[in-house]
N, C-alpha and C positions, 0 to 999 in steps of 0.2 A: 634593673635600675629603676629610682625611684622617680626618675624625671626632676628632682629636685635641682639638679646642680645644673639645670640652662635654667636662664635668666631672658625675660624681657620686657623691654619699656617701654613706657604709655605717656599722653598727659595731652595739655592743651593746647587750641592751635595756635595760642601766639606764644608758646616755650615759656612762660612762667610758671607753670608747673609742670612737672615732671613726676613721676614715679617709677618705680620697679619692681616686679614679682619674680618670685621662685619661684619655678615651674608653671605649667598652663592650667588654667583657672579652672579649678575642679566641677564647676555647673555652669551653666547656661541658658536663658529662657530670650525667646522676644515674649515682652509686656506690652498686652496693648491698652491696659488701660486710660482712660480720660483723666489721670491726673499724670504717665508720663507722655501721653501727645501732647499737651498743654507747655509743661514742662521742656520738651525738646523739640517743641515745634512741627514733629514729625508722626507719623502716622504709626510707629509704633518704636520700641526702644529696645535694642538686648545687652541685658545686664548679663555680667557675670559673677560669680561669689570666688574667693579664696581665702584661707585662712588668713585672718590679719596679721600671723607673724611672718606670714609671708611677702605682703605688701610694704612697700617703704614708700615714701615721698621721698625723693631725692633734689628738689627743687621749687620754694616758692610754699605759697601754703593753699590750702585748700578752705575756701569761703562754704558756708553753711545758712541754709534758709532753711525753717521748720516751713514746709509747704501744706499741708495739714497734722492735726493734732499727732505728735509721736512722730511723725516722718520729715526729717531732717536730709534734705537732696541739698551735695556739695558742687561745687564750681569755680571755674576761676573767676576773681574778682577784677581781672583786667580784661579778659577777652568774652565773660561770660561761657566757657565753655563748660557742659556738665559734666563730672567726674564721678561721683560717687553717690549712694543711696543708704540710707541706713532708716530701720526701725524700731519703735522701743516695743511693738508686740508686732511678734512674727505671726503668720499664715498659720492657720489652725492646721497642725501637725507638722512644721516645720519649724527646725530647730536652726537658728542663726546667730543662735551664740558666740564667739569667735573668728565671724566673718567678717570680710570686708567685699560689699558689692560695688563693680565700676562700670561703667560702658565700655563694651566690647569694642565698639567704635574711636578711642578713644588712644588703644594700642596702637604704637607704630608699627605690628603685622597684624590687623583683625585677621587674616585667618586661620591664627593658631585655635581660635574658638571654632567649637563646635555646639551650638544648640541643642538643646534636648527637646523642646517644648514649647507651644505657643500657650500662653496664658491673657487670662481677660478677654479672651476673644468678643466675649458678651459686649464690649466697646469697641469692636474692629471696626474700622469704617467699611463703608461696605464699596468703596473701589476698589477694596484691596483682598487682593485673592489668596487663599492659601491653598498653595500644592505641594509644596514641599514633602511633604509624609509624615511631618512630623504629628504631635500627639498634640491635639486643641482642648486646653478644658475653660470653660464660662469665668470660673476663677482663677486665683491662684492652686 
């Protein structure tokens, strides 16, 4: 089975938006860089990627600020909550054509995510510990 055919929904916390994906989201990183702590207030973010024809909005629309040049982070426009992340140039060897990145946070079950990777760590604060096991690189 391809996982395809469960379904589930995400969006922000005052319900004006909504969304829904097929299947669980095929990547996963926390980012620690200094533009998404700025961005979400928090000491690091994890993003997940899925093919965009798998994603839908189902409710409400999703607001857009270019946060630096090419990088366009979504939100809602009534509760401020972040939703989505897009690039016009992807990470040197990373191909993101066809994707759509959201906060794994963001799902009403985060723990259908599973992480792959800490990224940016080179801006980790340094209260913040990693033990996890997972695989830390400076960049992306």
């Amino acid at each position: 089975m391809d996982g395809l055919g469960e379904k589930f929904q995400g969006g922000c916390l005052c319900g004006a938006v909504r969304y829904e994906i097929r299947g669980a989201p095929q990547w996963a990183a926390h980012c620690h860089c200094r533009s998404c702590q700025r961005a979400l207030g928090a000491a690091f973010a994890t993003w997940c990627s899925i093919d965009e024809d798998r994603f839908t909005l189902t409710k409400g629309r999703i607001k857009t600020c270019e946060t630096s040049p090419g990088v366009a982070r979504g939100f809602c426009a009534d509760c401020g909550t972040s939703l989505t992340y897009a690039a016009e140039q992807e990470p040197e060897g990373e191909d993101w054509q066809g994707k759509t990145w959201f906060l794994a946070a963001t799902l009403d079950d985060p723990a259908i995510v599973a992480p792959k990777t800490h990224v940016y760590v080179s801006h980790r604060q340094p209260w913040v510990q990693l033990d996890d096991g997972l695989p830390s690189f400076e960049k992306f």
